[in-house]
Every structure is written in C-alpha cells, then in structure tokens.
C-alpha positions in Angstrom: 15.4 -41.1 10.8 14.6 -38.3 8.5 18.2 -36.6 7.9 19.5 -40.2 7.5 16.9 -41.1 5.1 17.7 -37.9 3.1 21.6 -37.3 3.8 21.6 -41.1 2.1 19.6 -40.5 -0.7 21.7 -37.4 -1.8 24.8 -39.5 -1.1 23.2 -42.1 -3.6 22.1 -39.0 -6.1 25.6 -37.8 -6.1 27.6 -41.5 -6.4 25.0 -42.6 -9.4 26.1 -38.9 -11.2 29.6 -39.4 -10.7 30.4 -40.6 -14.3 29.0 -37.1 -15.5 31.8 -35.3 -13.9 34.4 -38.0 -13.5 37.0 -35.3 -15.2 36.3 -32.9 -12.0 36.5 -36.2 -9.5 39.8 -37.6 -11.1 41.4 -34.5 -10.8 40.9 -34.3 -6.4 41.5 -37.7 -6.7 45.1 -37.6 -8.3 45.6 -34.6 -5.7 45.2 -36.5 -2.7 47.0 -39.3 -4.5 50.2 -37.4 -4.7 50.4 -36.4 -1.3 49.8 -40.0 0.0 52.3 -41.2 -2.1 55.3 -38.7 -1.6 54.2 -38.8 2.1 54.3 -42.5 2.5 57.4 -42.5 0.6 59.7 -40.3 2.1 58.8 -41.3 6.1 59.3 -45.0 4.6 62.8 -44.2 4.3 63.0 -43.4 8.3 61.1 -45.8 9.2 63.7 -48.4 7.2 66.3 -46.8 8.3 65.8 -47.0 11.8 64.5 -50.4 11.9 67.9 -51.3 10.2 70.0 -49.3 13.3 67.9 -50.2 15.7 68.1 -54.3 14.9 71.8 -53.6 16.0 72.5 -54.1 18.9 72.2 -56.8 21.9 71.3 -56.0 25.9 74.2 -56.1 28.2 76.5 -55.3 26.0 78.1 -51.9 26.4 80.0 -49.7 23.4 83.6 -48.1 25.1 84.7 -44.8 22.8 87.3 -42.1 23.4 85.8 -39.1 25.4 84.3 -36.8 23.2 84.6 -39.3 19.9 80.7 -39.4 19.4 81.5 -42.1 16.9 83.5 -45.2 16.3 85.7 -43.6 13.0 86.9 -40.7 15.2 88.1 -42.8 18.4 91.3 -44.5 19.1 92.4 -46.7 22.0 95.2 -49.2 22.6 95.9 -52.5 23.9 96.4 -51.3 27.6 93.0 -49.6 27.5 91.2 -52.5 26.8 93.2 -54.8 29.8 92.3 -51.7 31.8 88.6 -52.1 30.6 89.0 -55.8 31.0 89.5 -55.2 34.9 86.6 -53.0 35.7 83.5 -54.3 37.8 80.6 -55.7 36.0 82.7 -57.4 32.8 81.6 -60.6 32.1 84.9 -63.2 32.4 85.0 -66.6 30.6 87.6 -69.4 30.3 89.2 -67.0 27.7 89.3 -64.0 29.9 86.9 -60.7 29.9 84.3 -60.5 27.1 86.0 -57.4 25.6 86.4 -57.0 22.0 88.7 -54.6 20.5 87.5 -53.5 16.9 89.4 -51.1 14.8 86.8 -49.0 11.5 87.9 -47.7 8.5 86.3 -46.8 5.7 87.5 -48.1 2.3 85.5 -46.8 -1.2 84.2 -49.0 -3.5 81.9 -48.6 -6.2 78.4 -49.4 -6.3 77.0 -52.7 -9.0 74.4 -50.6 -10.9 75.3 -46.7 -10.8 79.0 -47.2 -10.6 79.4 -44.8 -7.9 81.9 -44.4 -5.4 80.9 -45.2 -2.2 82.5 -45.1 1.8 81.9 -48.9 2.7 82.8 -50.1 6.8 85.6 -52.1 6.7 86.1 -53.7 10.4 88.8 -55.4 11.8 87.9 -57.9 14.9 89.2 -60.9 17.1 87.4 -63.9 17.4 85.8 -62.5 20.6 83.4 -60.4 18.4 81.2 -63.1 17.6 80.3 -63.3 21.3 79.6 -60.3 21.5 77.6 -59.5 18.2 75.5 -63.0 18.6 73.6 -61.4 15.4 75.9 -62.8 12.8 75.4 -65.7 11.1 77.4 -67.0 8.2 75.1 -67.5 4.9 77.7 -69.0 1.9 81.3 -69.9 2.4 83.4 -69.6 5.7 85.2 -67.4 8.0 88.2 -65.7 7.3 91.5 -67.3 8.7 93.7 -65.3 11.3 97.1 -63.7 10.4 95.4 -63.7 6.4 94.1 -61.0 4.0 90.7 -63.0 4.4 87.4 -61.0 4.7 83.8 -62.1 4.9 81.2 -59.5 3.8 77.9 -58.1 4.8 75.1 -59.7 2.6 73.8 -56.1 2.1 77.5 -55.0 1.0 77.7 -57.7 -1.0 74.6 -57.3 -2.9 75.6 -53.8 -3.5 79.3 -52.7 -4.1 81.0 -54.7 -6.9 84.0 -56.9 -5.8 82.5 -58.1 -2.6 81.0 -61.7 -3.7 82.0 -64.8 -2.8 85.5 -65.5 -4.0 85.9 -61.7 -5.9 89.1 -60.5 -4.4 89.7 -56.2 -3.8 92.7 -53.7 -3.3 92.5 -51.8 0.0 95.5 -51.1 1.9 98.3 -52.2 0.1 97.0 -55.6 0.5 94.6 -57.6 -2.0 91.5 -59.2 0.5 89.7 -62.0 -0.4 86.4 -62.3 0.1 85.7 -66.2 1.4 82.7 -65.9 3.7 79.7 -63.9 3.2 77.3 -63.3 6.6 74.0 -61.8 8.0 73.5 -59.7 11.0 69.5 -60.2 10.9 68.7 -56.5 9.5 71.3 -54.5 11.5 74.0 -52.5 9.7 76.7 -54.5 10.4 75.0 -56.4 7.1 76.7 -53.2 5.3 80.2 -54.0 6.2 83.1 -55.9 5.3 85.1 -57.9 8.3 88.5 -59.2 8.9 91.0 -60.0 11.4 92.0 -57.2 13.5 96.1 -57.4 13.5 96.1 -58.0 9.8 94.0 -55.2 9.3 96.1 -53.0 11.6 99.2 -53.9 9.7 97.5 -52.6 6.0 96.3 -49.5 7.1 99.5 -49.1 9.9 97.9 -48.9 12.8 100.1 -50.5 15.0 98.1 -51.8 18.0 95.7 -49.0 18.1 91.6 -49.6 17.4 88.7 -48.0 17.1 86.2 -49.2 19.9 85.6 -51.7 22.6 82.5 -53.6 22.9 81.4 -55.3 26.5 79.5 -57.9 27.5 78.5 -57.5 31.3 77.5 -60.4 33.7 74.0 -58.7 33.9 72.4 -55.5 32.6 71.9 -54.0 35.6 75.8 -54.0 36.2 76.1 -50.7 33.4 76.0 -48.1 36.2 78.4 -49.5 38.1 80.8 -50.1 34.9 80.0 -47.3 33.5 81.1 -45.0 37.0 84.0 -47.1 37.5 85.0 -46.6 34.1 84.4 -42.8 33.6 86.2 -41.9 36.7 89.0 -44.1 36.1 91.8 -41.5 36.0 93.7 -44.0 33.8 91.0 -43.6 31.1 89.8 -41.5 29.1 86.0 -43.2 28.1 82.5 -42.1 27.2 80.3 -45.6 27.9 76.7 -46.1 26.3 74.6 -49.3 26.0 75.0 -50.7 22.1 71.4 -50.5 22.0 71.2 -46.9 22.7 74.2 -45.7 20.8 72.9 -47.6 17.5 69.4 -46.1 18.2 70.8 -42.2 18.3 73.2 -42.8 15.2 69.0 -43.6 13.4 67.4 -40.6 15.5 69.3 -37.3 13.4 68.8 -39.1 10.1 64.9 -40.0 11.0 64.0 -36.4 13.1 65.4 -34.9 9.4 63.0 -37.1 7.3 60.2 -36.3 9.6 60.5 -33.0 9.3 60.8 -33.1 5.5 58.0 -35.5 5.3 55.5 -33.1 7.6 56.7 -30.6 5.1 56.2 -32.0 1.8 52.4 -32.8 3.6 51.6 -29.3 4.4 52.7 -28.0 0.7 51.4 -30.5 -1.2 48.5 -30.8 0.8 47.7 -27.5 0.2 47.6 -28.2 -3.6 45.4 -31.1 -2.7 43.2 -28.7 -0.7 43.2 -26.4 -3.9 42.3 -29.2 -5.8 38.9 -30.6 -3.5 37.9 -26.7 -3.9 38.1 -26.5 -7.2 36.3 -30.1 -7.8 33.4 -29.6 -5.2 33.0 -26.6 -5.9 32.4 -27.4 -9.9 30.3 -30.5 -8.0 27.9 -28.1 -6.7 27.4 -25.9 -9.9 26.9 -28.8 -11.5 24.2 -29.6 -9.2 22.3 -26.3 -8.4 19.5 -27.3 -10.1 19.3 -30.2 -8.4 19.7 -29.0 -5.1 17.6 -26.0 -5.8 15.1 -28.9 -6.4 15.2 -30.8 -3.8 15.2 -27.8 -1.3 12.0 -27.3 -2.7 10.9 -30.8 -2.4 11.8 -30.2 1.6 15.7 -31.3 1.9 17.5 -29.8 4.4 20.3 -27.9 4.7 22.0 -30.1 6.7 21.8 -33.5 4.8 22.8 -31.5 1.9 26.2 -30.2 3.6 26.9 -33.9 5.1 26.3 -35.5 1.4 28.7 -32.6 0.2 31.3 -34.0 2.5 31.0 -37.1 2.4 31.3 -37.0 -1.6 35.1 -35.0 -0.5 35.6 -37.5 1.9 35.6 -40.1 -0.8 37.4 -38.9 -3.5 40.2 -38.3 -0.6 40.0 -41.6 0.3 39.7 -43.2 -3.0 42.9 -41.0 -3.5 44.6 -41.8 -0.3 44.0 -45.8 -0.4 45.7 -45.7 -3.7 48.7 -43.5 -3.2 49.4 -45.2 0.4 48.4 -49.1 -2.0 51.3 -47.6 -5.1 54.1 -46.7 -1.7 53.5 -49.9 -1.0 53.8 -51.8 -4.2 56.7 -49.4 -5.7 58.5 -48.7 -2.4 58.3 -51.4 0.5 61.6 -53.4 0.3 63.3 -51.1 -2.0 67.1 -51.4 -0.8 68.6 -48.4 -1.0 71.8 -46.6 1.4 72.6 -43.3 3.2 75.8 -41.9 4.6 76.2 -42.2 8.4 79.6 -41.0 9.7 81.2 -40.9 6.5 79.9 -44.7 5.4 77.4 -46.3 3.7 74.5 -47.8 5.5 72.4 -50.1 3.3 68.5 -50.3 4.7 65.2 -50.9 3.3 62.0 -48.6 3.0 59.8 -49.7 5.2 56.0 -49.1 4.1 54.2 -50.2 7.3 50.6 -50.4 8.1 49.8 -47.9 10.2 52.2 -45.2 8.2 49.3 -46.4 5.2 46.6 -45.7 7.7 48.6 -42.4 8.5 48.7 -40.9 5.0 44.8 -42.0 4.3 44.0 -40.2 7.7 45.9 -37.4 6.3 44.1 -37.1 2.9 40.5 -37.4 4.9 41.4 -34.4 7.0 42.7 -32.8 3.2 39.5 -33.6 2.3 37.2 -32.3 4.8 38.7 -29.1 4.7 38.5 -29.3 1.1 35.3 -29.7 1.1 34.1 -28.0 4.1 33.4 -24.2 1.9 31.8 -25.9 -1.0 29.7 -27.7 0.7 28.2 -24.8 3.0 27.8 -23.0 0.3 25.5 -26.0 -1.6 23.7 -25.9 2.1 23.1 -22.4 1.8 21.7 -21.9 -1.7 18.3 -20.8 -1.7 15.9 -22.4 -4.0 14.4 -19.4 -5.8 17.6 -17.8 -6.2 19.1 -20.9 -7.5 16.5 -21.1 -10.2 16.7 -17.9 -11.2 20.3 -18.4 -12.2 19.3 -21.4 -14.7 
C-alpha cells in the first residue's frame, strides 16, 4: 500500500506542476503527435486501398487470362476461346447458355476535375452477361447504355473525379464521341473507377476485331474451381492461367499495401526516433526541474522505485496525450479522403481508411516511444541521492 500511496502522490505532484513546464511537455507532446499522425496516415492509404480491391469480387466466379498475362490489359483471347471455356466442366449453364462473359480493357486518359491532370481511366467493354456475373453493380442516376451505340455508363468514383464523365457530358475516345447516359455503383470495389460499354462497339473504336481482354465465370458451385481450373489448364486447345475473382483482386491490393507497410514501419522508426529524442530531452529537463523536490522527498523517505514509476508514467502521458491526438487529427483530416493510385497502368479511385484499431495501433506505438523515452530519465531521478542533490542547488 505504501509504493502506491507514494508512486500516486508524486504522480499528483508532477500533474499539479505541469503548467510550470508546459513549454518542455508541449514539445514531447507534438513529437509523438507527428509520428501518430504520419503513421496513421500513410497505412490509411493501404488499408483504403485494399478494402476498395478486396470489395471486388464475388465467390464462384473465376477470372480466365492468357498464360503468363498477370493482368487483364496485357491478355487477349477470341471468340472461340470463350465457346471452348463455355464447354468445360463446372460452368454454370442458363437458358442463355454458359455464364461466360467476355470483357475487353483499355485504358483511355482523361483529366482529373480539380488538378487538371491527365490520368489512365478503365474503359471496359461487356455483354449483357456481365451483370450476372458482377451482381455488384447497381445503377444510381440515368440508365444503361443501349447495344450496337456509343452509350457508356460510368463508375460513380470516375465520375466524381475525371471531368466529362457526368450524366449526359459526352467524351472523344476512339474515334468515336461516347455518351455518358447511366451512371452506377459497384458497392466500394474498383469497378466504381471505370467507365463501361458494349463490348462489339467498343471493339469496333479501338479495332479490335473480335478479340477481348478476359473471361469471367460463374461455376455451378465453388467447389467445382479445381476441376475447371485442371480441365482448363491442360486443355491443349488453350492457353489459360485460372484464379478465383476474389483472389486475383486481392493480390492486384497486396504489392501496393506490402509497399505502404513498409514505408509506414519506416517513417515510425525515423520519426519515432525524433520522438524518442524529444521525451529525453523533455524528461530529462522534468527532472532538473525537480531535483530539489525529489532530493526532498528522498529525504522525507520516498523510494526509488515510486519515483522511477511517477517518472514514467508522466512519459507515458505526454505520449499518449500526443498519440490520442495525432491518431483523433488522421481521423478528422484523412478518413474518407478520396484519392487514386496507378494499378496496371489505370487509375484506381479508393478511400483512406482510418480504422479503429490502426488508431489504437499508432497510440500503442507512441506509449512504447514513450517508455523508452522516458525510461533513462527517469532512473536517473530514481538514482539521485539526496545530499548530492542538494549540494548542487
């Protein structure tokens, strides 16, 4: 009961003198601040972005690319290799035939509404099929575009974004002038960043002939992919790499969010070692300030060990003062903040994503800054001898 008793009333001594050094206190504060904030920040950005790829996508349904393509921009099939695809076991059928949509990407530039930038913006033609297949989209204002016409409807993200892409705005792409008469939603996946039309007419302006991109498939049941996938692979009248939709969306996010971890552990280890810096420098002033005070209260009969706990604990919050606002100011500046990154050579609008427990994360972070900040200063206030304490007055 004793070393409570005292750590306690030191911790009260020290809170009730903080307004005597409040210059020292806000400068640890605005240390641990900074690194909270920049922290916060920058792994908002992966969490967004990943949350963004990682809404696209639906079970059962399997993403067909050329061998070796990687991505949908740099793969190329043709209306026999989809009939072939068509055929294989597992494919869902209907009363329209297999569940296979062909979809041909390009990219088209366009510049952005507020820096006037040029920018690489998915422009993807599809059949009516694609719908089935990407049960995601839903229309929000106006109606879908009309096959055989230079009709497109637009991602709301796109829309909000690029100039020319509104409802009823018309653009150049192609030889051909779109119009834009439906705008949709794919419920936070990226498919909200593109632009859509009809897949022959979109052929025709960028002279494709009959050639697209990528085939999407539904199967009759999840559990059917192995089989597809084996039967397609080995088929030796294709020439396929087959991944989930799920899994294929979730490793386009995985590059762009190891990066921005890395960076973000980074920026936490320099900056935290100015924080670090900082608590030194401000505890240790703390306990000059308060040698004669400790010298007296070691001569009262304080401890050494209450003394070094009340020395932390005054570290610990000025950290967390710090880190509760930085993680508080990511939250308010950042959390929603739309903003895009290239992914194969196109934009990809997203969100920063300031969650709870990355908050929790960067405060955690400050109070380990903190205790090690701390830690020397506050061994050396345990270790001060009263009479030599004195003696320096």
């Amino acid at each position: 009961m004793r070393f409570i008793r005292e750590t306690g009333s030191l911790v009260g001594i020290g809170l009730r003198n903080l307004p005597r050094r409040l210059d020292v206190a806000l400068v640890a504060i605005a240390g641990f601040l900074g690194v909270v904030l920049v922290f916060v920040s920058v792994l908002s950005i992966a969490k967004g972005f990943s949350r963004t790829v990682r809404a696209t996508g639906v079970p059962g349904v399997v993403l067909v690319l050329r061998k070796g393509a990687g991505a949908e921009l740099s793969s190329n099939f043709t209306l026999n290799d989809a009939q072939i695809i068509g055929g294989e076991p597992g494919v869902r059928v209907g009363s329209r035939g297999p569940w296979v949509s062909p979809e041909l990407l390009v990219v088209i530039s366009r510049r952005e509404r507020h820096t006037r930038i040029e920018s690489n913006v998915p422009f993807r033609g599809i059949t009516p099929m694609a719908f089935r297949l990407h049960p995601h989209i839903h229309l929000v204002a106006g109606r879908l575009f009309r096959p055989g016409l230079n009709e497109v409807i637009v991602g709301r993200s796109a829309s909000e974004r690029f100039a020319g892409l509104g409802l009823g705005d018309h653009f150049v792409s192609g030889h051909l002038v779109w119009h834009v008469v439906g705008i949709f939603t794919d419920q936070g996946g990226v498919h909200s960043s593109e632009i859509w039309a009809d897949l022959p007419t979109l052929e025709g302006a960028f002279h494709r002939g009959d050639n697209f991109s990528s085939l999407y498939v539904a199967l009759r049941n999840p559990a059917d992919f192995a089989r597809f996938k084996a039967a397609a692979e080995h088929d030796p009248r294709l020439v396929v790499d087959v991944e989930p939709e799920i899994r294929y969306f979730a490793k386009q996010a995985r590059t762009l969010a190891r990066f921005i971890d890395v960076a973000g552990t980074l920026i936490l280890v320099l900056m935290g070692l100015g924080a670090i810096f900082a608590a030194l420098n401000t505890m240790y002033a703390v306990v000059a300030d308060r040698t004669r005070e400790i010298a007296t209260l070691r001569i009262l009969g304080f401890g050494r060990t209450p003394i070094l706990i009340a020395v932390l604990i005054e570290s610990l919050f000025f950290a967390f003062l710090g880190g509760a606002l930085g993680a508080t100011i990511a939250y308010l500046g950042f959390n929603g903040y739309e903003t895009s990154t290239l992914a194969n050579f196109s934009e990809i609008v997203f969100r920063f994503e300031v969650t709870l427990p990355l908050m929790v994360t960067g405060i955690l972070d400050a109070l380990v800054l903190g205790l090690i900040g701390g830690l020397f200063p506050a061994l050396r206030a345990a270790r001060l001898a009263p009479a030599e304490a004195i003696r320096t007055l």
